[in-house]
Residue frames relative to the residue before (quaternion, step in Angstrom):
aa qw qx qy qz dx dy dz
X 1.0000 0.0000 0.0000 0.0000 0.00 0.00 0.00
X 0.5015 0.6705 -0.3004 0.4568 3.38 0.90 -0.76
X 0.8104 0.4340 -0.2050 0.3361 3.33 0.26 -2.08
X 0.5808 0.6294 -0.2641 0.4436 3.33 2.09 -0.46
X 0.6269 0.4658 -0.3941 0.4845 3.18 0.89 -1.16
X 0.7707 0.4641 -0.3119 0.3054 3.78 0.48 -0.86
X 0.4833 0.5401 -0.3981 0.5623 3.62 1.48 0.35
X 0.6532 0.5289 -0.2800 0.4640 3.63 1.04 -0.87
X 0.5493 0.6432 -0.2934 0.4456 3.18 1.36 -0.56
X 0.8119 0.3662 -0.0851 0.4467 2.96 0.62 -1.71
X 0.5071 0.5080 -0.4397 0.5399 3.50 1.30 -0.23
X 0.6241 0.5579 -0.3763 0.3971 4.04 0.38 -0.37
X 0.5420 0.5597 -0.3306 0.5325 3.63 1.13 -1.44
X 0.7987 0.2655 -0.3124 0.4404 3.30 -0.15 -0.96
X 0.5529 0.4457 -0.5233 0.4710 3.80 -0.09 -0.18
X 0.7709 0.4528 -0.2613 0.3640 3.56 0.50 -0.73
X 0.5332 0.5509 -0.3549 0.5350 3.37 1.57 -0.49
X 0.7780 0.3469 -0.3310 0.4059 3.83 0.80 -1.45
X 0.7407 0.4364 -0.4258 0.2823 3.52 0.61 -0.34
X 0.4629 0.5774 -0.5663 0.3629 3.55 1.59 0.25
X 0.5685 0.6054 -0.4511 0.3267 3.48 0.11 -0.60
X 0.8900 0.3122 -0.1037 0.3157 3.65 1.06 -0.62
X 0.3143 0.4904 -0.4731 0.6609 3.06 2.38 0.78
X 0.6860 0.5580 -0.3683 0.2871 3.69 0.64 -0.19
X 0.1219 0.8892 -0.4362 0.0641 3.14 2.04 -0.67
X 0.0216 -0.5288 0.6841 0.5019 4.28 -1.01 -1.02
X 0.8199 -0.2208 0.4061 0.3377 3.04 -2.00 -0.01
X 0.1168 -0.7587 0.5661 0.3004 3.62 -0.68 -0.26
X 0.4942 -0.6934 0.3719 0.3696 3.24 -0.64 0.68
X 0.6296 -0.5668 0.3788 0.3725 3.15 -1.77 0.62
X 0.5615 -0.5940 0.4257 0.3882 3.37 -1.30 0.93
X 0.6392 -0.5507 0.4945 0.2089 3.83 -1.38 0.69
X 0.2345 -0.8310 0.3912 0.3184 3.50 -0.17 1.05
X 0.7818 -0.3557 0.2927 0.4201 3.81 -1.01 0.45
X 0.0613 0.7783 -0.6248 -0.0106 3.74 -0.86 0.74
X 0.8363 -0.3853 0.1879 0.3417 3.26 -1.10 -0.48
X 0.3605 -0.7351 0.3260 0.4726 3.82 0.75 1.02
X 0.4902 0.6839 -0.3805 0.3837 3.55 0.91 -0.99
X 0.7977 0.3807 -0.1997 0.4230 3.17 0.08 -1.90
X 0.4397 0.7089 -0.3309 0.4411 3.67 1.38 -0.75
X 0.6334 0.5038 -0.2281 0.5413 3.81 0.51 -1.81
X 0.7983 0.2697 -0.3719 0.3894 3.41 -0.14 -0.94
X 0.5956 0.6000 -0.3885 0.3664 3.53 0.54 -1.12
X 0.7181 0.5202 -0.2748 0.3717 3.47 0.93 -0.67
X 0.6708 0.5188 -0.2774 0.4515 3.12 1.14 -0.77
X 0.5952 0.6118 -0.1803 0.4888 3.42 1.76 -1.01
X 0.7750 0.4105 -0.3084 0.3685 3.92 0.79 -0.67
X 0.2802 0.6844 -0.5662 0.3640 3.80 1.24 0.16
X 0.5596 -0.5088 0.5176 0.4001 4.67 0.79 -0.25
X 0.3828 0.6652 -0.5865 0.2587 3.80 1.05 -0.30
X 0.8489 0.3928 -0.1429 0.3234 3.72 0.58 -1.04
X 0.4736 0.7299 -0.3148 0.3791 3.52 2.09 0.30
X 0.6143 0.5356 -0.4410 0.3759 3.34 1.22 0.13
X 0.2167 0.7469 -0.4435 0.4455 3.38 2.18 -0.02
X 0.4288 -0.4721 0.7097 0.2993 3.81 -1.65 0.27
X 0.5707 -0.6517 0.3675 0.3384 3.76 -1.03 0.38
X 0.4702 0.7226 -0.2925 0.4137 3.27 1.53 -0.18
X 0.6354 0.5761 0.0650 0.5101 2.53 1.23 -1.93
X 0.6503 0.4657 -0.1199 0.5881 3.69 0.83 -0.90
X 0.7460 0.3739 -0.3471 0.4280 3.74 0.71 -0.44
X 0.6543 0.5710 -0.3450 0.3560 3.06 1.61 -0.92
X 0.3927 0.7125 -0.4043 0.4180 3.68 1.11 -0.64
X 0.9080 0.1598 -0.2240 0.3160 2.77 -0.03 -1.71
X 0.2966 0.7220 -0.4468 0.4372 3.83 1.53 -0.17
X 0.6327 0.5642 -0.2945 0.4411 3.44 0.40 -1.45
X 0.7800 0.4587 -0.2058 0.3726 3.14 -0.36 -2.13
X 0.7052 0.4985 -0.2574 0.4335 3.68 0.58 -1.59
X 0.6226 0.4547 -0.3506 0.5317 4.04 1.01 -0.72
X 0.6319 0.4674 -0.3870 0.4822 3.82 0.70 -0.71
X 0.7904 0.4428 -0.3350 0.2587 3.50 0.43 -0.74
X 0.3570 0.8089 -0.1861 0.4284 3.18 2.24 -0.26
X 0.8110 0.2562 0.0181 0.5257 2.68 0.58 -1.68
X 0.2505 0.6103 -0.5550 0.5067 3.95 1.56 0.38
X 0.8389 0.4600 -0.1423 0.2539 3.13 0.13 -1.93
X 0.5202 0.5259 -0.4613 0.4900 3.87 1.39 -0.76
X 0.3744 -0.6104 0.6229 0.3150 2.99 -1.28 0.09
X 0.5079 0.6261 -0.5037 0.3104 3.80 0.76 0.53
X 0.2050 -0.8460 0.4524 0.1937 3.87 -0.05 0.74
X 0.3977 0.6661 -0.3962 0.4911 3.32 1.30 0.00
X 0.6386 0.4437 -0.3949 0.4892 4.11 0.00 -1.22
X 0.4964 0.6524 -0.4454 0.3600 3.82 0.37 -0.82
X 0.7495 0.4582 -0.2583 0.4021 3.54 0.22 -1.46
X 0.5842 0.5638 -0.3890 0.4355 3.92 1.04 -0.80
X 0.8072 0.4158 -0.2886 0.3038 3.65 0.89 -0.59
X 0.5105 0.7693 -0.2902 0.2518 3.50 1.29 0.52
X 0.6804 0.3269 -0.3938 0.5246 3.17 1.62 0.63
X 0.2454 0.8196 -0.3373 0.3928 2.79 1.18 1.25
X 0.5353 0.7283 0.0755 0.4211 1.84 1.49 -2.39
X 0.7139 0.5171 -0.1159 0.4577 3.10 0.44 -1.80
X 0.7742 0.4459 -0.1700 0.4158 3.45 0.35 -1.55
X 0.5760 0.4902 -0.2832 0.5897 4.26 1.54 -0.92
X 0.5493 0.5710 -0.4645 0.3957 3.85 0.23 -0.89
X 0.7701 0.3653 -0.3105 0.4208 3.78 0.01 -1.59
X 0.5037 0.5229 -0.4131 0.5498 4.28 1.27 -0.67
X 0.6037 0.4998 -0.3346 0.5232 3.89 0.26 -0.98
X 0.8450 0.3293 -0.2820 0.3131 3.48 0.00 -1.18
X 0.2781 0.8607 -0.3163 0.2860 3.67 1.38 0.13
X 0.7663 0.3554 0.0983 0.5261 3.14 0.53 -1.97
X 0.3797 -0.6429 0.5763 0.3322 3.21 -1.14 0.23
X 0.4951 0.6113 -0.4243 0.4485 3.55 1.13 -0.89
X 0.7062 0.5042 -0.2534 0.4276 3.68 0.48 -1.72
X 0.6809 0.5711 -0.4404 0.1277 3.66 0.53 -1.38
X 0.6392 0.5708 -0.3878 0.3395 3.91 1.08 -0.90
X 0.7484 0.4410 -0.3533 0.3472 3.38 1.15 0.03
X 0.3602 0.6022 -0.3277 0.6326 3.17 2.23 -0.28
X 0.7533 0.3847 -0.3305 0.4187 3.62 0.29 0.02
X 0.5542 0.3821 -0.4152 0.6120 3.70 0.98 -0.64
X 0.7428 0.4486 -0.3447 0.3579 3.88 -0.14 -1.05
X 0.4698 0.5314 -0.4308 0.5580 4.14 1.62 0.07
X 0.7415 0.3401 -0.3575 0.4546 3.61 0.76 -0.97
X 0.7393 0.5700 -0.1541 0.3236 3.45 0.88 -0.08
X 0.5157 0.7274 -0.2619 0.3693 2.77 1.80 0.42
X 0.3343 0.6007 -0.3686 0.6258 3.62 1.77 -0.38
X 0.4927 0.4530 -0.6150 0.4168 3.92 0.07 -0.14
X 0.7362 0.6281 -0.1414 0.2085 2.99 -0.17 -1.51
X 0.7147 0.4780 -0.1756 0.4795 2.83 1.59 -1.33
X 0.4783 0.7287 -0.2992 0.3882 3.26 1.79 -1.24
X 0.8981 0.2496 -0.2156 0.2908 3.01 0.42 -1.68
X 0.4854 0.4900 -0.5270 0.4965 3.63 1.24 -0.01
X 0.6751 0.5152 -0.4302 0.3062 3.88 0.10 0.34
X 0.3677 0.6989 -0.2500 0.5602 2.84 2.15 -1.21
X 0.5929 0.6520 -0.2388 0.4079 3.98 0.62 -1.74
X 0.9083 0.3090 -0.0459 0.2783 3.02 0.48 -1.60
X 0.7433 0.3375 -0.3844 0.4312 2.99 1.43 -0.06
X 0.3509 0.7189 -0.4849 0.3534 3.34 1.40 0.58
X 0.6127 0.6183 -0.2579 0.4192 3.16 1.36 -1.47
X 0.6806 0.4164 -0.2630 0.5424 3.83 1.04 -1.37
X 0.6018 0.5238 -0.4682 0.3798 4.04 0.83 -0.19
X 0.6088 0.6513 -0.3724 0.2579 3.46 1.03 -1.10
X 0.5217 -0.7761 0.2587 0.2418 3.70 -0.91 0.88
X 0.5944 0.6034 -0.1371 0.5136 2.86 1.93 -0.43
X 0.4119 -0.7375 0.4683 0.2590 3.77 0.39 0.14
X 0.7667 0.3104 -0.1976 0.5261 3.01 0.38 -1.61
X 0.7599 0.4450 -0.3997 0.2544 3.65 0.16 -0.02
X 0.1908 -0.8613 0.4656 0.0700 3.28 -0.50 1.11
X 0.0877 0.7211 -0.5859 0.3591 3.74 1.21 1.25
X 0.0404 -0.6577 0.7383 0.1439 3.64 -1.15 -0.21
X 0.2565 -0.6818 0.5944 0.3406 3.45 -1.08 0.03
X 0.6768 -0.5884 0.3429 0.2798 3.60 -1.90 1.21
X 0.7388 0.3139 -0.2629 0.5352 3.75 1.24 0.04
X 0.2772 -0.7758 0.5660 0.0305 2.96 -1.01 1.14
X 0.4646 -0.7649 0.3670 0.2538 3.59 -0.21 1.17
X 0.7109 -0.5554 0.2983 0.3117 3.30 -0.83 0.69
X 0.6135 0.5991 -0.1867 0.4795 3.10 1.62 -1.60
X 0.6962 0.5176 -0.2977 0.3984 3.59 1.05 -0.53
X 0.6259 0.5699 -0.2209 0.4845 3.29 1.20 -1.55
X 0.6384 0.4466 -0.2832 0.5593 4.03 0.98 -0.84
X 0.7236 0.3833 -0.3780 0.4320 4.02 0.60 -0.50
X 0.5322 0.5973 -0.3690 0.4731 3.62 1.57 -0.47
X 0.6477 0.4103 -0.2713 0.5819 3.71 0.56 -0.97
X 0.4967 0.5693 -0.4834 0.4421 3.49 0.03 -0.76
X 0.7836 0.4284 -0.2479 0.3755 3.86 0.24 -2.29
X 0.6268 0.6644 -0.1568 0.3757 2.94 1.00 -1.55
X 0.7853 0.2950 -0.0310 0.5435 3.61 0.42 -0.79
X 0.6942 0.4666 -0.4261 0.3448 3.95 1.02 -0.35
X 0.5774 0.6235 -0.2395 0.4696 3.74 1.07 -0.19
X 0.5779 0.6017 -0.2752 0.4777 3.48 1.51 -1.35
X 0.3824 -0.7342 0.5248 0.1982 3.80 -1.66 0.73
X 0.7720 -0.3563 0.3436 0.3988 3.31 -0.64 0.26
X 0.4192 -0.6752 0.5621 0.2290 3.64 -0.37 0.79
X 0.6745 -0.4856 0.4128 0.3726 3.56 -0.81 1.67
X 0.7722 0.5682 0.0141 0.2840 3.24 -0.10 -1.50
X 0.5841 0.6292 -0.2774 0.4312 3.37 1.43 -0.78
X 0.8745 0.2769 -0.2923 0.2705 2.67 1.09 -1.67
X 0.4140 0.6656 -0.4884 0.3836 3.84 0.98 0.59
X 0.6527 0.5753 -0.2388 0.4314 3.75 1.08 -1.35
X 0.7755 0.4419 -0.2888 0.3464 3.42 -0.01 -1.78
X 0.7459 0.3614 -0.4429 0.3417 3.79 0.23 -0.63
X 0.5636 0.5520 -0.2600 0.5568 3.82 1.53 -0.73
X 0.7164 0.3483 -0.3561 0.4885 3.93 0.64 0.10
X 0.4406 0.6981 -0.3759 0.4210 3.35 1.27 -1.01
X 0.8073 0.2292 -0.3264 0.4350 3.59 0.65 -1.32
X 0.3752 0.7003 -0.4993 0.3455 3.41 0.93 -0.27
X 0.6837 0.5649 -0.2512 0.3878 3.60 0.44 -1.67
X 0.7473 0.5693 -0.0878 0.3311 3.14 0.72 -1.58
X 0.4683 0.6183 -0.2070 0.5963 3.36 2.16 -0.76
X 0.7184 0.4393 -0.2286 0.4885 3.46 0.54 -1.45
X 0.2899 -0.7346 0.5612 0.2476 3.93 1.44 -0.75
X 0.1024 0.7506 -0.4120 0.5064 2.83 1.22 2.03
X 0.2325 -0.6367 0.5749 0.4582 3.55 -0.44 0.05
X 0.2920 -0.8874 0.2990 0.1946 3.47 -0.89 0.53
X 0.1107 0.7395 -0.3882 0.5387 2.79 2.29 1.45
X 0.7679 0.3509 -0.2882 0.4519 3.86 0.71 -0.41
X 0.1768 0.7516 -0.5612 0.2981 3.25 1.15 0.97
X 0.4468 0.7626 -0.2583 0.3901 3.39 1.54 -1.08
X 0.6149 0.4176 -0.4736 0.4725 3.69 0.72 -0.78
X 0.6753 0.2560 -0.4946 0.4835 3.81 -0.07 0.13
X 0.7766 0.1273 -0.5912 0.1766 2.88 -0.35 0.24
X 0.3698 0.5350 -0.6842 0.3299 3.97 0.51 0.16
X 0.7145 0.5656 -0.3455 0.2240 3.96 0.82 -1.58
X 0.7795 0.1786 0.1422 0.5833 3.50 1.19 -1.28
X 0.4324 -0.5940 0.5924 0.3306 3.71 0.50 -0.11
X 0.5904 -0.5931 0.3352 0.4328 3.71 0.87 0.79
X 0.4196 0.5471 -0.5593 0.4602 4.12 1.35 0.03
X 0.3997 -0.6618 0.6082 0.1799 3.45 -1.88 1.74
X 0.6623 0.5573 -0.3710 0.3364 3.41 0.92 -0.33
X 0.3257 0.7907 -0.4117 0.3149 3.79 1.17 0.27
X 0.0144 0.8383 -0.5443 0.0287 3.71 -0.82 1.24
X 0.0217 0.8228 -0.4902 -0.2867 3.33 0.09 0.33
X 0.7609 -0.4264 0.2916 0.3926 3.92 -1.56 0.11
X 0.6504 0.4539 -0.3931 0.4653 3.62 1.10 -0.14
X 0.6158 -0.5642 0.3740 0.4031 3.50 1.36 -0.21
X 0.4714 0.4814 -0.5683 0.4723 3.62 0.77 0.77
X 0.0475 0.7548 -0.6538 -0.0237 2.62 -1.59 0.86
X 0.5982 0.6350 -0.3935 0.2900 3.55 -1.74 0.27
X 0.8281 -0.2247 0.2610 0.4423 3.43 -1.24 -0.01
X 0.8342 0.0271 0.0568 0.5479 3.25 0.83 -1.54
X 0.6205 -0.6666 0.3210 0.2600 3.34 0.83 0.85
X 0.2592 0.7256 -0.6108 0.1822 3.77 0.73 0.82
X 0.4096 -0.6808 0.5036 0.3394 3.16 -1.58 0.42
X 0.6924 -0.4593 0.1671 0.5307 3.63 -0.77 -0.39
X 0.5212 0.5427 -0.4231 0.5047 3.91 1.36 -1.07
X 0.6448 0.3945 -0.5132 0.4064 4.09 0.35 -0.91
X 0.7531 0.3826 -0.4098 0.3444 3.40 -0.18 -1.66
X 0.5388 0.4890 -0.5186 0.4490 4.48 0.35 -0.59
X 0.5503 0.6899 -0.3919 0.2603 3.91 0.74 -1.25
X 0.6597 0.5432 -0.1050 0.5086 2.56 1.12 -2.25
X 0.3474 -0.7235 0.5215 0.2896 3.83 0.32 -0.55
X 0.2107 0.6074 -0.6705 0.3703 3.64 1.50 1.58
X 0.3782 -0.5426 0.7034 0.2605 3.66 -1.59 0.11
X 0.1186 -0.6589 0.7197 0.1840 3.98 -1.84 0.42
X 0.8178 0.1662 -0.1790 0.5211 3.75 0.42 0.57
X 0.4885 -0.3568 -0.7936 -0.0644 0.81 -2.01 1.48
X 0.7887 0.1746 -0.3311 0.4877 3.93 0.53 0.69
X 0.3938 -0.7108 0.5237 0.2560 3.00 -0.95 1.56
X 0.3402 -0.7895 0.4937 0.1315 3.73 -0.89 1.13
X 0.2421 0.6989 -0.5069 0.4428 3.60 2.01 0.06
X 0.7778 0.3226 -0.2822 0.4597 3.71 0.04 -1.09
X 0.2684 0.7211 -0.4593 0.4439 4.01 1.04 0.22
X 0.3721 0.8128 -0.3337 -0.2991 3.56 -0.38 0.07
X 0.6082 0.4723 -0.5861 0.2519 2.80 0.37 1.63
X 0.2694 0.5791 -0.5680 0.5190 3.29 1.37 1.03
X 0.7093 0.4330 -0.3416 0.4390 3.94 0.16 -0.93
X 0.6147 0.5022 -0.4775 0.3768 3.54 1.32 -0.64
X 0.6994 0.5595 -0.2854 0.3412 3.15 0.26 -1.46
X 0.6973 0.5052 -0.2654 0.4337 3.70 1.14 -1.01
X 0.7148 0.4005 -0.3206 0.4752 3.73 1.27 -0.32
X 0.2870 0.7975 -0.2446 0.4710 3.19 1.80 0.17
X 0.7354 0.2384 -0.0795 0.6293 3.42 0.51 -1.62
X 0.6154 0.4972 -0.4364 0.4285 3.69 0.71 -0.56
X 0.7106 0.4227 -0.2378 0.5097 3.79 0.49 -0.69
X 0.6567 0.3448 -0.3773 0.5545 4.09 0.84 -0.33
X 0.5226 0.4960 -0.4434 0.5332 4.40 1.21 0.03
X 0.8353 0.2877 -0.2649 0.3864 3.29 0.35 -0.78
X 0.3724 0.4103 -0.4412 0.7060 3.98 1.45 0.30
X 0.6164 0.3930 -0.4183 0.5391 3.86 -0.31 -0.07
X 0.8251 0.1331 -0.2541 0.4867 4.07 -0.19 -0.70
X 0.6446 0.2536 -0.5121 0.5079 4.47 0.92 0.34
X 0.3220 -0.7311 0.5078 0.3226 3.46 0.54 -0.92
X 0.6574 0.3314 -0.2337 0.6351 3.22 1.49 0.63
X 0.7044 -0.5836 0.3596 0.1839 3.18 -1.30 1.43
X 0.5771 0.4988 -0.3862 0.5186 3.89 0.84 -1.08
X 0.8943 0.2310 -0.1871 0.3344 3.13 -0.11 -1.15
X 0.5174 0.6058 -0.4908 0.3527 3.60 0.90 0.44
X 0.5567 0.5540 -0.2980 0.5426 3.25 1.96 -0.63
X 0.7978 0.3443 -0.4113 0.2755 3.28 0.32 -0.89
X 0.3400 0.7494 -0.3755 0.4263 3.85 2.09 0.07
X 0.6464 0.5136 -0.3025 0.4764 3.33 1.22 -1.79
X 0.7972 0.3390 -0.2878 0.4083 3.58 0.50 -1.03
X 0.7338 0.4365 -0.3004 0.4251 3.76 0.32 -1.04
X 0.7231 -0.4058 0.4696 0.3031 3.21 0.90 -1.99
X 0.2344 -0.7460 0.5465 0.2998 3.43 0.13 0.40
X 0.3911 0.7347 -0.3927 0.3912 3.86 0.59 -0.35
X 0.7669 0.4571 -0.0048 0.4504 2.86 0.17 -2.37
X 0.6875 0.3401 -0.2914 0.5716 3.67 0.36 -1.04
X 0.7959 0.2706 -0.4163 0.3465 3.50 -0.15 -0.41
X 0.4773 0.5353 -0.5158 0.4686 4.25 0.63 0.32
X 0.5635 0.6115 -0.3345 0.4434 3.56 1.31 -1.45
X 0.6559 0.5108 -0.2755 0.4827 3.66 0.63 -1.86
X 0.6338 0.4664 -0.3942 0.4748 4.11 0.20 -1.10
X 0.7743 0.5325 -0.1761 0.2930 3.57 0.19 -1.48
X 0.6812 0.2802 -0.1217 0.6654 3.33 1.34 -0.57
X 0.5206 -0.6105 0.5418 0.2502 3.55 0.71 0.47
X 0.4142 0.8678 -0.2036 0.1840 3.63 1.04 -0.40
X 0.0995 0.7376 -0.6594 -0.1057 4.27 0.11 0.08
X 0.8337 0.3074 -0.3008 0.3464 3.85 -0.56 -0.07
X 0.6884 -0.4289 0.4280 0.3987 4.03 -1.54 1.03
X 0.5669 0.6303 -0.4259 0.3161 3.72 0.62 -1.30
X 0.8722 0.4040 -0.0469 0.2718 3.30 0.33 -2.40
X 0.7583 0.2149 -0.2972 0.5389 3.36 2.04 0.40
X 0.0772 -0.8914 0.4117 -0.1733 2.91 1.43 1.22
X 0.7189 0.3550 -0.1457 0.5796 3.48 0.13 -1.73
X 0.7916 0.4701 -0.2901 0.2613 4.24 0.30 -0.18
X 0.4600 0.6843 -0.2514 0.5068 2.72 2.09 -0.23
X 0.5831 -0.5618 0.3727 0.4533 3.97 -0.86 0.27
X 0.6814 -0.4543 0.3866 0.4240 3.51 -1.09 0.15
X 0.6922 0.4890 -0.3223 0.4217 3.37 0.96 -1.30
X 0.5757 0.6129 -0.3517 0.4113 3.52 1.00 -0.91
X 0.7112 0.4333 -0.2296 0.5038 3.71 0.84 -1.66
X 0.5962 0.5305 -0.3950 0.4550 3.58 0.82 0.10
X 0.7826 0.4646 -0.2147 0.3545 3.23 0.68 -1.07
X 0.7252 0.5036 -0.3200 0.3435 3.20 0.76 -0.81
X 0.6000 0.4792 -0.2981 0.5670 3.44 1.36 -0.42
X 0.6620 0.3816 -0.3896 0.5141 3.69 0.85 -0.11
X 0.6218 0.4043 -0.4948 0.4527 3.74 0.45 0.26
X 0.4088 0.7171 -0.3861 0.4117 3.77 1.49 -0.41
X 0.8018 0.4482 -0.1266 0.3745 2.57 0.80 -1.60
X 0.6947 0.2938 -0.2832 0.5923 3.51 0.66 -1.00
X 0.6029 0.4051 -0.5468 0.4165 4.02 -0.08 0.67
X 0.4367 0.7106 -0.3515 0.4252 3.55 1.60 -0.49
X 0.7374 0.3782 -0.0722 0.5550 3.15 0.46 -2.12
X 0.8446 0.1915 -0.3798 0.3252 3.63 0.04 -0.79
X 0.7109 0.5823 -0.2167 0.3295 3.60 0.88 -0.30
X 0.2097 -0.7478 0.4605 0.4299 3.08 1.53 -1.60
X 0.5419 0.6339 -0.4258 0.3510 3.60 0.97 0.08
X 0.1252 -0.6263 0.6825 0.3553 3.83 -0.92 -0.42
X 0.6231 -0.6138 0.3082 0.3741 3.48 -0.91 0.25
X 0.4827 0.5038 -0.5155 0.4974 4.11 1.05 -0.21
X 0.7329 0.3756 -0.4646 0.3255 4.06 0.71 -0.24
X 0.4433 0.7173 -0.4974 0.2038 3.58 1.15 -0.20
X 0.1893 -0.8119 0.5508 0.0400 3.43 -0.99 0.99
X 0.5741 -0.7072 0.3813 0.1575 3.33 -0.81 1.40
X 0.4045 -0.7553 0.4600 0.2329 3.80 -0.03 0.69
X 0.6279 -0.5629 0.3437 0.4132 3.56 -1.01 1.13
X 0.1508 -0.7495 0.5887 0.2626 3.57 -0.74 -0.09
């Protein structure tokens, strides 16, 4: 009886020992009120310490920067875009410092012709306007404008360093997947064809998958993220781009899926009653209305194709 009471004992102590630990709990702080989802994305991708070897000065601007670019990705005004490019200019050389910093000093190098685009985009809206004196612009910029801007922008330009090692060694990749193998091009609009490219929302690689695509795709990120792989990232942006031609049947809008979402475009497509990139042009983000006409373009210039001629490879 004894040997009982003294197990009963000891069986009490401990209940009492484990549940102190959890009247002792702290508080949890209060939850953070809602901000901008944008500004959210980047911050996330930014607080892993990648950006603490930054001076704090230095470190605030980054993320100032990054968090205003991702804003203005998202407006659909393409105009605000152009104000951040001596920004631009002035974060790149801080980025390019560090190794930690450089993958983002490298996506924000291929990304710097935005900037330029749209302050040209700006200007010739300004020289269309009927009125001289008025110096309003309007918040859409017509397709017809954004496609003659890339077009200028991009017909004079060489080959991205980088291309000329990638394009014939993805090409066959593409062509495997039964890809046209003209859209090798999305890397380079994404990255200048460099695998080591990251942008602030957390794509990364060759082509720029995020993490839900590249898992989608069946790439792994640990313990090595295979996004920077490039021919794991090929093959994976490959099947991502021949699913999403498979569910519009048209090339615009499989890009603007690749870049915005497939989500997004298809609420856009319902809402506007709408089947083609053209007819939700102006509703799409800036980055989005930028991009698709700049991959036009550079498959234009480097291929000779527009994209209604790309032709699917035998399977």
């Amino acid at each position: 009886m004894r040997c009982v009471k003294t197990w009963l004992a000891i069986w009490i102590m401990l209940l009492l020992a484990g549940a102190a630990p959890a009247q002792q709990k702290p508080a949890q702080p209060a939850r953070p009120a809602q901000s901008d989802p944008s500004a959210q994305t980047v911050l996330s991708d930014l607080s892993d310490g990648v950006l603490q070897m930054l001076d704090q000065i230095d470190e605030d601007r980054v993320r100032d920067f990054f968090t205003k670019l991702q804003q203005q990705f998202d407006n659909t005004n393409i105009y605000e875009l152009a104000s951040l490019k001596e920004i631009a200019l002035q974060v790149l050389p801080v980025l390019q410092q560090f190794e930690e910093t450089q993958p983002y000093a490298v996506w924000l190098q291929a990304h710097l012709d935005d900037f330029d685009a749209a302050n040209e985009m700006q200007r010739e809206m300004k020289a269309a306007l009927p009125k001289p004196e008025s110096t309003t612009v309007q918040a859409g910029v017509p397709l017809k404008i954004v496609r003659s801007v890339w077009v200028k922008q991009l017909e004079k330009r060489p080959w991205p360093p980088l291309a000329h090692v990638y394009v014939p060694r993805l090409k066959q990749i593409f062509v495997s997947e039964n890809v046209p193998p003209e859209l090798v091009w999305v890397a380079g609009v994404e990255s200048s064809f460099d695998p080591g490219a990251r942008s602030p929302a957390g794509a990364a690689g060759m082509f720029q998958l995020m993490p839900a695509t590249a898992r989608a795709e069946h790439l792994s990120l640990w313990p090595f993220d295979q996004r920077y792989q490039p021919d794991k990232s090929a093959h994976a942006a490959a099947r991502h781009l021949r699913d999403l031609h498979n569910h519009y049947g048209d090339w615009p809008l499989a890009l603007a899926a690749y870049n915005v979402g497939e989500g997004r475009v298809d609420k856009l497509l319902k809402e506007h009653k709408a089947g083609s990139f053209d007819a939700i042009a102006g509703w799409l983000p800036a980055e989005t209305q930028m991009y698709v006409p700049k991959v036009e373009a550079t498959i234009r210039l480097r291929e000779g194709l527009v994209l209604a001629d790309l032709k699917t490879p035998p399977g």
